[in-house]
VEXNUNU-516084 format. One record per residue: residue in one letter; x, y, z of N, C-alpha, C in turn. Coordinates in steps of 0.05 Angstrom, whole numbers, padded with zeros to 5 digits, always signed. Layout:
<atoms>
aXYZXYZXYZ;...
</atoms>
This chain:
<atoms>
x+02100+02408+02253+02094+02385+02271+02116+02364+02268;x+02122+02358+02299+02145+02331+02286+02141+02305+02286;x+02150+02285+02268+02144+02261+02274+02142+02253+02299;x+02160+02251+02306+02150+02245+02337+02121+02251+02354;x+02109+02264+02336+02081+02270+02354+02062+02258+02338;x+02063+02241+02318+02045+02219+02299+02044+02199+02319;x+02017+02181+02312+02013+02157+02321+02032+02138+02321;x+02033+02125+02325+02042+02097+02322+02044+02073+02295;x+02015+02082+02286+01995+02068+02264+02013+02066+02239;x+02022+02042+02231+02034+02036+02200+02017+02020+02195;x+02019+02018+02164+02007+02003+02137+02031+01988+02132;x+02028+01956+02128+02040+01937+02117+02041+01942+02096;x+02068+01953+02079+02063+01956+02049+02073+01935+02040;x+02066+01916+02018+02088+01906+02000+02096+01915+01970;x+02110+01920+01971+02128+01934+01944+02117+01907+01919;x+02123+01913+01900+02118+01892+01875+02142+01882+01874;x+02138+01864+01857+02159+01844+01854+02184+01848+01831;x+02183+01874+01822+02199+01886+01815+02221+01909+01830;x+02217+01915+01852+02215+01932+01868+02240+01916+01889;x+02271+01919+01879+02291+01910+01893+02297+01882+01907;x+02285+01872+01884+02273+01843+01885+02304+01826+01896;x+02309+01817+01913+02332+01793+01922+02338+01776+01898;x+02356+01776+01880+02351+01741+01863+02367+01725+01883;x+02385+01731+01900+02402+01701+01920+02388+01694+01929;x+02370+01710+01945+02348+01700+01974+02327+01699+01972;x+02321+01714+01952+02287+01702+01941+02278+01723+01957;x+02292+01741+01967+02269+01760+01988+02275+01796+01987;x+02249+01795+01997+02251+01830+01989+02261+01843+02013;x+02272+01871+02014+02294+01878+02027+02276+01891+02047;x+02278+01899+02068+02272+01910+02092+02261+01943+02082;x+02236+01956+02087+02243+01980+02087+02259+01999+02102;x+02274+02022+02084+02294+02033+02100+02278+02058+02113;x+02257+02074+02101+02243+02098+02102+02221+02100+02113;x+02200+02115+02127+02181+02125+02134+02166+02149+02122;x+02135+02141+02113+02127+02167+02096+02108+02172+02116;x+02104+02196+02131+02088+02206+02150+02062+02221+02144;x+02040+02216+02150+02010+02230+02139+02012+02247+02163;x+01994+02261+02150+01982+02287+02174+01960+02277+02190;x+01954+02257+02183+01932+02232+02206+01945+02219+02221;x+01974+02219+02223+01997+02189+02241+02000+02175+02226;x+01986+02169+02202+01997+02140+02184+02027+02146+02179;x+02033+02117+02183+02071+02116+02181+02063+02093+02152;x+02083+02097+02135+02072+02081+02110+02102+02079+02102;x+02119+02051+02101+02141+02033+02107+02141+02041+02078;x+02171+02047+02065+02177+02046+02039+02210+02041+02040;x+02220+02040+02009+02239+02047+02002+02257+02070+01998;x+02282+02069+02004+02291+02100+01992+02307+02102+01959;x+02313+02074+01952+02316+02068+01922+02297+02077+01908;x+02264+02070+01914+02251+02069+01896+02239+02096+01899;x+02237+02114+01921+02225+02134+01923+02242+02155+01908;x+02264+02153+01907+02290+02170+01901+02287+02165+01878;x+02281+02147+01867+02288+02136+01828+02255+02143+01822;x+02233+02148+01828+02208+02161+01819+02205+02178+01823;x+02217+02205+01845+02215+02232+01835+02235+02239+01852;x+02251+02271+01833+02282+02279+01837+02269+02292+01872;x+02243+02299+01880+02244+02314+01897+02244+02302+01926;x+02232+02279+01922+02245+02254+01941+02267+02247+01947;x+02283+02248+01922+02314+02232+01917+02330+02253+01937;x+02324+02279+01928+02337+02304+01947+02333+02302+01971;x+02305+02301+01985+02299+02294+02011+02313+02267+02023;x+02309+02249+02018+02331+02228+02021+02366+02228+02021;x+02374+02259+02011+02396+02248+02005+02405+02271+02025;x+02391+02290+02030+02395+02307+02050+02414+02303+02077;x+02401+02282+02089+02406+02271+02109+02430+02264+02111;x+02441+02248+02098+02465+02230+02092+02486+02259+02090;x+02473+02272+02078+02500+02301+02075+02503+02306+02101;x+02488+02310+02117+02497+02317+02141+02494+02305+02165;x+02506+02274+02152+02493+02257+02171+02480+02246+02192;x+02466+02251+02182+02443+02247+02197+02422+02219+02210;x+02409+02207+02219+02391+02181+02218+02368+02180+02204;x+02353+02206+02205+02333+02202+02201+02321+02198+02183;x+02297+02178+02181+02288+02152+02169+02260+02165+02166;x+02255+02181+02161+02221+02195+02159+02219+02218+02139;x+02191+02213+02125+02194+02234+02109+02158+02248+02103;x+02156+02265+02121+02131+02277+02122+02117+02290+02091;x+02098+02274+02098+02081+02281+02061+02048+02301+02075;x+02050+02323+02085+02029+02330+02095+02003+02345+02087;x+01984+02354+02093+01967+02380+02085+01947+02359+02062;x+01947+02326+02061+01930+02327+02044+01919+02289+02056;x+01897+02280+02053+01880+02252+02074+01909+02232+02065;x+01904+02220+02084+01923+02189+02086+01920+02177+02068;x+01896+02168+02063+01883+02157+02032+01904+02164+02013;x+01906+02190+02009+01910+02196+01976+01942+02202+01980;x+01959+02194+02009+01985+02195+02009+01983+02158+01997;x+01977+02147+02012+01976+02117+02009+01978+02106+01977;x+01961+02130+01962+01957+02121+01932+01983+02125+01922;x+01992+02150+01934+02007+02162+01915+02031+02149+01918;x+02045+02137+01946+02065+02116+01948+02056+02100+01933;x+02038+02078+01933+02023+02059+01918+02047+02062+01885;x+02033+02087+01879+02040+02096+01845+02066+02091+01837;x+02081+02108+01860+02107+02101+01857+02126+02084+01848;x+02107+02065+01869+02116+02032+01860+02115+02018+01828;x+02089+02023+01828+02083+02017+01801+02050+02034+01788;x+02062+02041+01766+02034+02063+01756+02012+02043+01744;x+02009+02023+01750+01990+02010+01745+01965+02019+01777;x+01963+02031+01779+01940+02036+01790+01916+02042+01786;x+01898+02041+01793+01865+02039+01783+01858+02063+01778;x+01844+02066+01761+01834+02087+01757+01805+02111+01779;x+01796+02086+01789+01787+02093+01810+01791+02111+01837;x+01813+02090+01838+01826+02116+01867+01845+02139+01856;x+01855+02144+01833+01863+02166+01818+01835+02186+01815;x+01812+02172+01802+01793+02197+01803+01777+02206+01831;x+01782+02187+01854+01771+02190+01884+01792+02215+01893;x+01824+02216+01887+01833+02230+01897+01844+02252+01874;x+01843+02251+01861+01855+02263+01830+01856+02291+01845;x+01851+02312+01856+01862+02344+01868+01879+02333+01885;x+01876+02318+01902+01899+02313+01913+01928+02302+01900;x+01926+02286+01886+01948+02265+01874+01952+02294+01854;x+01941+02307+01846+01949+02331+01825+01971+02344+01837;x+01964+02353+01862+01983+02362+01882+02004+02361+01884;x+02002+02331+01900+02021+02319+01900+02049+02314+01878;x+02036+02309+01847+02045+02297+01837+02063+02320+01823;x+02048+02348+01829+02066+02370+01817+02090+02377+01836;x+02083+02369+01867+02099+02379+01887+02133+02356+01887;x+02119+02341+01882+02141+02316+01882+02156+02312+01854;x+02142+02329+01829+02152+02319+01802+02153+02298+01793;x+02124+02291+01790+02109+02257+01779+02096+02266+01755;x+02104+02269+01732+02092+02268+01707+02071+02251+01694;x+02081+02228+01704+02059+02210+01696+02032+02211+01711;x+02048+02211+01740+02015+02218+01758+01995+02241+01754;x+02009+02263+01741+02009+02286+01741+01985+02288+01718;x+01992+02277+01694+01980+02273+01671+01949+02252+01679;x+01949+02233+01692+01931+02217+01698+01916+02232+01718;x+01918+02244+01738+01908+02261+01758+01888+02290+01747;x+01905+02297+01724+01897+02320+01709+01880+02309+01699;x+01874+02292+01682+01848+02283+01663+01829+02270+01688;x+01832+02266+01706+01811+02250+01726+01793+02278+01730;x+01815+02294+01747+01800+02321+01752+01788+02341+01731;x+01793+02332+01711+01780+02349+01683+01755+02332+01683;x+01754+02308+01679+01728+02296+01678+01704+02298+01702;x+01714+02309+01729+01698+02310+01747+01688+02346+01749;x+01691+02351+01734+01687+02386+01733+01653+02393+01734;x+01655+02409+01756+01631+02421+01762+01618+02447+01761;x+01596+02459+01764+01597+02492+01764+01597+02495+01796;x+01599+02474+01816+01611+02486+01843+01641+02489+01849;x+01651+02469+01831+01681+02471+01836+01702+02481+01818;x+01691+02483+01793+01701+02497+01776+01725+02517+01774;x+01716+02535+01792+01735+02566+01802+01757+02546+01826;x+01751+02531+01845+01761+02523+01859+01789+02510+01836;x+01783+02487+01818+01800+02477+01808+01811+02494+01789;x+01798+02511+01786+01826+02538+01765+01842+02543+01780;x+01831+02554+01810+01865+02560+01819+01883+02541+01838;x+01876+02521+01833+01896+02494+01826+01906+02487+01805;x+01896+02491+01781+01910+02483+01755+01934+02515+01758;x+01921+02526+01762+01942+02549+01754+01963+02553+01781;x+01968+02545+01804+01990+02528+01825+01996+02499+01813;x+01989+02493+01804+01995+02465+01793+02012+02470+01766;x+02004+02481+01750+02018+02488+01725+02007+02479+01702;x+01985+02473+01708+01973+02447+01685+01953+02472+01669;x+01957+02467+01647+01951+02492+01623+01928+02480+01611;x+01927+02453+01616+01897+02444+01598+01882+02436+01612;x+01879+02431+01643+01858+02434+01669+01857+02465+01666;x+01871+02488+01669+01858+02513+01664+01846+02520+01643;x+01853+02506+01615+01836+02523+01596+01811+02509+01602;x+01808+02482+01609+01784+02473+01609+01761+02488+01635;x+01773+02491+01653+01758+02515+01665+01745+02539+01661;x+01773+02549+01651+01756+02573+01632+01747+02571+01625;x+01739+02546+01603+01720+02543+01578+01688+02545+01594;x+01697+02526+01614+01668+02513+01634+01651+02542+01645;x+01676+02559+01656+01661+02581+01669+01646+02605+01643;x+01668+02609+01623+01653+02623+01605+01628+02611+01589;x+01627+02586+01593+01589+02575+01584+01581+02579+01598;x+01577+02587+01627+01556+02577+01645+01563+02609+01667;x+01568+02626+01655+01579+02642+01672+01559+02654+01694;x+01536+02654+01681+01513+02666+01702+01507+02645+01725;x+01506+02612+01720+01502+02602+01747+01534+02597+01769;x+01571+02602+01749+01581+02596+01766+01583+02622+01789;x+01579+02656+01780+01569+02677+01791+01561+02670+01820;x+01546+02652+01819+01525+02644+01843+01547+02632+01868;x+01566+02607+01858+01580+02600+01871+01600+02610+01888;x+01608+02596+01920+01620+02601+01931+01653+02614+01925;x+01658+02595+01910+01687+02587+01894+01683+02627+01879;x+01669+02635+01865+01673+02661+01855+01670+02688+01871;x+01652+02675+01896+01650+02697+01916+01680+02707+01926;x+01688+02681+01935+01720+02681+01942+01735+02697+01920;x+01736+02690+01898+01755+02707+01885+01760+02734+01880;x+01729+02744+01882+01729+02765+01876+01738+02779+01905;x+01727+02771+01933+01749+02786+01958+01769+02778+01959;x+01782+02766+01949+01808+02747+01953+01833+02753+01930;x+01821+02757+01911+01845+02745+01883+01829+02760+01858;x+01830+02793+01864+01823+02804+01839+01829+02801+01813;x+01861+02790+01814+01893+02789+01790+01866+02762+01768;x+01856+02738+01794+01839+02715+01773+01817+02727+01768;x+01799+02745+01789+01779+02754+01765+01783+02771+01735;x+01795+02777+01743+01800+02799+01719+01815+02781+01698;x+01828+02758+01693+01836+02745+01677+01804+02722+01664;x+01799+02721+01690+01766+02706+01675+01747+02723+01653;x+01743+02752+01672+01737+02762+01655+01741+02770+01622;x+01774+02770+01631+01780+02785+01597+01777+02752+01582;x+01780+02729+01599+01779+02706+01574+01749+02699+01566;x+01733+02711+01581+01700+02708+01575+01696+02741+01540;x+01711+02762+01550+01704+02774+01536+01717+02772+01508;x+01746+02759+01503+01760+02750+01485+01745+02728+01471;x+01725+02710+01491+01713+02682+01474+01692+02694+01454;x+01675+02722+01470+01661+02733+01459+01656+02743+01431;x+01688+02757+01432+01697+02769+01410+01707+02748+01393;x+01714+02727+01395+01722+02708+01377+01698+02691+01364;x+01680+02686+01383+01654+02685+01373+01636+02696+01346;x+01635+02728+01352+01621+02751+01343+01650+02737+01313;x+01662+02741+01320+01688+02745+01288+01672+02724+01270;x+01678+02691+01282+01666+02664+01271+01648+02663+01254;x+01624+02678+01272+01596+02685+01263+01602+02701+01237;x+01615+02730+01242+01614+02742+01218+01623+02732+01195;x+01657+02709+01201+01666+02700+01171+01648+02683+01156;x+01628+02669+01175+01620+02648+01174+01595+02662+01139;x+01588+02690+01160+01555+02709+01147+01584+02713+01113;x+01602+02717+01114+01616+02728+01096+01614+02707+01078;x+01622+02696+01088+01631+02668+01067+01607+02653+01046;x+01585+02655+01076+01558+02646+01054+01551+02668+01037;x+01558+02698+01043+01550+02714+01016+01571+02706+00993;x+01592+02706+00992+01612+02690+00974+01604+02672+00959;x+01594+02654+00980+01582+02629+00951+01562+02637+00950;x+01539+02659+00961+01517+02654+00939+01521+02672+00920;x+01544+02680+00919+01551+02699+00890+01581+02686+00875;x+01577+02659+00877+01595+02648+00872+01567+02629+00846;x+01545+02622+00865+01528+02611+00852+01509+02617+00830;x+01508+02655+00840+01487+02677+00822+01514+02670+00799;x+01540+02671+00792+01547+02662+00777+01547+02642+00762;x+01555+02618+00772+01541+02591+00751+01515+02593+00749;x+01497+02591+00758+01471+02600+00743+01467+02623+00720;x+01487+02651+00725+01491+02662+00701+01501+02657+00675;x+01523+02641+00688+01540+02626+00659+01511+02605+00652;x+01505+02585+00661+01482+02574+00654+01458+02571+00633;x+01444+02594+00654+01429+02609+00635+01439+02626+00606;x+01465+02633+00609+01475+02646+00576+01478+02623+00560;x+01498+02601+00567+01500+02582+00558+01477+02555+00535;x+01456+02552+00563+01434+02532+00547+01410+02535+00555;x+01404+02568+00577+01385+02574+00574+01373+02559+00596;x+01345+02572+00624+01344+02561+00633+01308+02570+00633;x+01290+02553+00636+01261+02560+00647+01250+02572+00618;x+01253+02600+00626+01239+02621+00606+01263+02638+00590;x+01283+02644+00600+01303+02653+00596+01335+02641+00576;x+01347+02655+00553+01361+02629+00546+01378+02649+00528;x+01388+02642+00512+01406+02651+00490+01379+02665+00465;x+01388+02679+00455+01378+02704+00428+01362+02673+00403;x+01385+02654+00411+01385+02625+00377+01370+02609+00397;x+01362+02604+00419+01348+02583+00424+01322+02587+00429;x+01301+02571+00425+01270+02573+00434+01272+02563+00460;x+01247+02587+00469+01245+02582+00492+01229+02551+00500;x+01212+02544+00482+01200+02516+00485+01225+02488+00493;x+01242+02503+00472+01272+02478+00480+01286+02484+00501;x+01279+02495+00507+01294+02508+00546+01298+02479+00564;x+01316+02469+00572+01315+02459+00600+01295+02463+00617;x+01284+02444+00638+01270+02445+00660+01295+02461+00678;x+01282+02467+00696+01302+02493+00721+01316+02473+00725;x+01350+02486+00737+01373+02470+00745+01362+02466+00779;x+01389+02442+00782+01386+02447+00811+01388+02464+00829;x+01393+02487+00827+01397+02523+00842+01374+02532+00828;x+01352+02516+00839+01317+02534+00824+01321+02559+00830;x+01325+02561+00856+01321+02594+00872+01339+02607+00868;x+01364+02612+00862+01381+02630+00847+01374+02630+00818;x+01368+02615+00807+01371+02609+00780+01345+02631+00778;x+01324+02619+00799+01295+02635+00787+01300+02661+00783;x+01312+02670+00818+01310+02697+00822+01337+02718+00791;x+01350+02711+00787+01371+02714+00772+01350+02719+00742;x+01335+02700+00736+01318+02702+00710+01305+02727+00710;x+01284+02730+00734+01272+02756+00740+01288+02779+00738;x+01311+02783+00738+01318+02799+00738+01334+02815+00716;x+01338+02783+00704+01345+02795+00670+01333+02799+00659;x+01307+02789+00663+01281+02798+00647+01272+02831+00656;x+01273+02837+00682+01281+02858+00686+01293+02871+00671;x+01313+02871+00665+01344+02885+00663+01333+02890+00635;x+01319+02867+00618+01326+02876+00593+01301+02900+00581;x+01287+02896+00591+01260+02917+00595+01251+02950+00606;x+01270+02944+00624+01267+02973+00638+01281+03006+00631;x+01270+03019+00632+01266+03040+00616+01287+03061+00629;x+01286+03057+00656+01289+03076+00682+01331+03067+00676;x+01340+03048+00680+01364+03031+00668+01385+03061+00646;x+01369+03067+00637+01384+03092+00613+01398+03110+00631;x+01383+03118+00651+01384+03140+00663+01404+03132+00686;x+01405+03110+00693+01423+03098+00721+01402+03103+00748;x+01379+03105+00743+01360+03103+00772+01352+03081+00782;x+01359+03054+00766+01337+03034+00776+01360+03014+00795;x+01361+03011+00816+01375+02991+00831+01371+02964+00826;x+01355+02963+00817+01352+02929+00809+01379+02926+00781;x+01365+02941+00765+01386+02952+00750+01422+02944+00747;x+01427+02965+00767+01457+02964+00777+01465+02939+00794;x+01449+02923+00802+01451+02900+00813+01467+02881+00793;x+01450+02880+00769+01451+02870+00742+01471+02871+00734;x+01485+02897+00727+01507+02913+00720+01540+02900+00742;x+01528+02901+00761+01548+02885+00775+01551+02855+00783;x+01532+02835+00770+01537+02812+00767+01553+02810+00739;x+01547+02825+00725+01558+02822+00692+01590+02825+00705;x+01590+02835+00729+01623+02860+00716+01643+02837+00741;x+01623+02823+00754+01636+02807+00771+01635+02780+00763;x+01624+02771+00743+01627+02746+00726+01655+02757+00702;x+01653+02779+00699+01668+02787+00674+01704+02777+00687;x+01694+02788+00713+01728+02794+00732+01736+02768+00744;x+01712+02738+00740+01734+02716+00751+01728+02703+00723;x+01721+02703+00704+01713+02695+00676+01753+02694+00668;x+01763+02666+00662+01783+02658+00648+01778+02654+00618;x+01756+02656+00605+01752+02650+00574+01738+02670+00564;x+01742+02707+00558+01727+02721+00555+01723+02719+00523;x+01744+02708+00514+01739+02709+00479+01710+02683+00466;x+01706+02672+00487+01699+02648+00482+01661+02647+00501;x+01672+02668+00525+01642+02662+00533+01618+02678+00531;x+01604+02659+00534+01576+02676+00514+01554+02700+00552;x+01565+02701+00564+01560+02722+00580+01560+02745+00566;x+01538+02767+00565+01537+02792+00548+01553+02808+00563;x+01572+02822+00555+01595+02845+00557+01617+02838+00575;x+01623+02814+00577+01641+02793+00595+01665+02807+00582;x+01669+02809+00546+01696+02817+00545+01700+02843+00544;x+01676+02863+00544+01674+02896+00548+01689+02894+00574;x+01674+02883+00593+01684+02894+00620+01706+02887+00630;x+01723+02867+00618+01745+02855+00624+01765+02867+00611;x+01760+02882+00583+01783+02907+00565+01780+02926+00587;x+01756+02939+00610+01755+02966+00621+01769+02966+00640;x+01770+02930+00653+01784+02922+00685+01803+02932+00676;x+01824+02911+00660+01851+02914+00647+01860+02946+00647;x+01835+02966+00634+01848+03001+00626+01855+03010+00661;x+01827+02998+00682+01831+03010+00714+01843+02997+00733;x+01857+02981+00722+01884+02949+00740+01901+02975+00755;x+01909+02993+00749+01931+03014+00772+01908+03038+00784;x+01886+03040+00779+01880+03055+00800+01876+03036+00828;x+01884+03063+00848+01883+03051+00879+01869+03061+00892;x+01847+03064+00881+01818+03079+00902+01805+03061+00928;x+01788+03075+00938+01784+03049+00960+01764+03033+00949;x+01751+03049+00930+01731+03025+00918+01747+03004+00897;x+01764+03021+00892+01773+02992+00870+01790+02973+00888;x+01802+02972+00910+01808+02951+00929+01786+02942+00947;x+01770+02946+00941+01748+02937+00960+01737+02911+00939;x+01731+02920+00912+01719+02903+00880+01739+02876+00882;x+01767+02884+00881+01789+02867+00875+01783+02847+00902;x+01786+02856+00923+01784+02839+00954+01759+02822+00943;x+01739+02833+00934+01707+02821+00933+01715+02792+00910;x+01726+02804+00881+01742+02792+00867+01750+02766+00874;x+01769+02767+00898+01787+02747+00900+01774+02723+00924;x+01754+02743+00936+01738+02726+00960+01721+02703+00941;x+01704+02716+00920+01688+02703+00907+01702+02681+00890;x+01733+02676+00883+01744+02659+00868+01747+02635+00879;x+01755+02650+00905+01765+02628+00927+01747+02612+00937;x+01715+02621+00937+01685+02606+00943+01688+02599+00921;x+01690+02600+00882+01692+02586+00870+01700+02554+00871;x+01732+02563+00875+01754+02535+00884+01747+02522+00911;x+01729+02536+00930+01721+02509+00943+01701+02498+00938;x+01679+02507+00926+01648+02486+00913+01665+02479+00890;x+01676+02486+00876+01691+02456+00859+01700+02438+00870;x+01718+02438+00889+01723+02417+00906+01709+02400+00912;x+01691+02409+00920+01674+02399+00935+01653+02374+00917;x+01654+02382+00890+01644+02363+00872+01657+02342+00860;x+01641+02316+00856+01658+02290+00857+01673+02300+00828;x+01693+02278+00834+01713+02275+00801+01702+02276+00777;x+01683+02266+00778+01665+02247+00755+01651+02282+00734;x+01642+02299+00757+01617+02325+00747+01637+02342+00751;x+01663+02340+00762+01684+02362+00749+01694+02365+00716;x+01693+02336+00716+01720+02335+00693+01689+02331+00667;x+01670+02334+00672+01645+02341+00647+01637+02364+00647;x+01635+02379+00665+01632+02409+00667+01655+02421+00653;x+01676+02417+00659+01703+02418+00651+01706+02421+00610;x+01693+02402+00609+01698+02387+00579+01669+02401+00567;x+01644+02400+00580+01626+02413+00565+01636+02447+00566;x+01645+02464+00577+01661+02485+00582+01683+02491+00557;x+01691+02469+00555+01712+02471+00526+01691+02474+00504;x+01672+02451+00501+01658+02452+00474+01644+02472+00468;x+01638+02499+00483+01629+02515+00483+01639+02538+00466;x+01621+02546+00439+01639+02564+00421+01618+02588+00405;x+01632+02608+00399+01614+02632+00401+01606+02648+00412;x+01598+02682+00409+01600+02700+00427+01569+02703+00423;x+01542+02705+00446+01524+02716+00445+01523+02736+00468;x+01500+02762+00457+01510+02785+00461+01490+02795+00484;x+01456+02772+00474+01428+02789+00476+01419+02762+00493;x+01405+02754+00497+01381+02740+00512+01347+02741+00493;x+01346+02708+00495+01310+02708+00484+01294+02709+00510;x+01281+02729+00508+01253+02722+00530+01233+02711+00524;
</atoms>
């Protein structure tokens, strides 16, 4: 369409007072340009200032003059008068309201990618992120992704893979799927990738809490060898002088039962009893992050730490599977130490030193 077939209809603009300001005459300069809407609005500007706020203007403007030319118009089309009006507005000065940025924000997005307005571009993008719907959702993905804007699309994605069963429903996905298979199929795989990143989360998450609670069945083991806890204690202490239960009642308890177990059972000789071998592998997994085996009173802490030492080069898959287990459980060590103030490190620490003598047995 050519200018010539627009209205008549201009907007009085005035530029700011920064905006080729006269200092002799005190007056602002004539506009030289015409910005044309796809409604007839003629909207009076500069070609300094349009040219010095984006290179894709400056080119259009300079066009002319190469081949000299007159013409004084520069068609901004395909999107309401309104949100041309803003977007000159911006130009001028980016102090503009936030208001008519989020009234027109898909548009000025547009715009602001078509013309190479970064700043608009960035303010436009977060307007339209904040207005996000499950009707428009799919619509504004494939604008962010013509637009180029990487964090209006992930936020889409994000929006459609929560809610995927009601955006389904929408117009915006009907279209894609007759239209633009290349975006379903990328929605898809980022719904089934969140999935799987999900399912992973969940599992390190299940991993990690078995870690520390066998990070914990440990200090409650050392514990209980140490000063004895409830019913349970060292071979030299009475059980009357026992501590009241620590604060890990419920490891501590279940851990008691089971040495009481362990030390009783008959079936144990033979290697049948699973409770048993449970036993057998808390000893051998206290033995393997145990730094003081000459010194700590855990029963066979330094047996099993001479047998590690004899099987340190076999490479079976169980013995990299023990070592992996090993090093997971150290590492849940060093973060619940962390995790404890200065004050109950550095006494744990120091009661840990004062600790001297090898016991072998347990009083029940």
């Amino acid at each position: 369409m050519s200018p010539t077939n627009f209205s008549d209809q201009v907007i009085e603009y005035q530029p700011p007072a920064t905006a080729n300001f006269n200092l002799v005459s005190g007056e602002f300069p004539e506009a030289d340009v015409e910005i044309v809407t796809s409604g007839g609005l003629r909207i009076p500007a500069h070609r300094s200032i349009l040219a010095s706020a984006s290179p894709v203007l400056e080119s259009i403007i300079d066009r002319p003059r190469k081949h000299r030319s007159s013409e004084r118009t520069i068609p901004i089309l395909g999107v309401p008068c309104d949100a041309v009006s803003v977007f000159i507005r911006f130009l001028y000065t980016p102090k503009c309201p936030e208001e008519e940025i989020s009234m027109y924000g898909i548009h000025l997005l547009a715009l602001s990618h078509v013309f190479l307005v970064p700043q608009l571009k960035q303010r436009s993008t977060k307007a339209v992120a904040e207005r996000l719907t499950i009707d428009n959702v799919v619509d504004v993905l494939q604008l962010a992704r013509l637009c180029d804007a990487p964090d209006l699309h992930l936020k889409c994605m994000k929006l459609i893979s929560a809610n995927f069963k009601s955006v389904e429903k929408t117009e915006g996905w009907k279209f894609v799927q007759d239209h633009d298979p290349w975006l379903e199929l990328q929605i898809l795989q980022f719904i089934n990738e969140t999935e799987l990143r999900r399912k992973r989360t969940r599992r390190h998450r299940e991993e990690q809490s078995l870690y520390l609670q066998l990070n914990e069945a440990m200090e409650c083991l050392e514990h209980i060898c140490t000063e004895g806890c409830t019913t349970v204690g060292p071979y030299d202490m009475e059980p009357t002088k026992n501590r009241g239960p620590c604060g890990k009642f419920a490891t501590c308890q279940g851990l008691q039962f089971l040495i009481r177990h362990f030390a009783t059972c008959q079936r144990r000789i033979n290697g049948g009893c699973s409770r048993c071998k449970r036993m057998w592998q808390l000893l051998k997994l206290h033995s393997a992050i145990c730094d003081q085996p000459d010194v700590c009173r855990v029963p066979l802490c330094r047996q099993f730490k001479m047998k590690a030492q004899q099987e340190m080069q076999k490479r079976s898959e169980d013995a990299i599977r023990w070592r992996l287990l090993v090093r997971k459980v150290i590492s849940a060590k060093a973060i619940s130490s962390l995790s404890l103030p200065k004050r109950k490190r550095e006494e744990e620490a120091r009661e840990r030193s004062d600790d001297h003598g090898v016991i072998r047995s347990f009083r029940l």
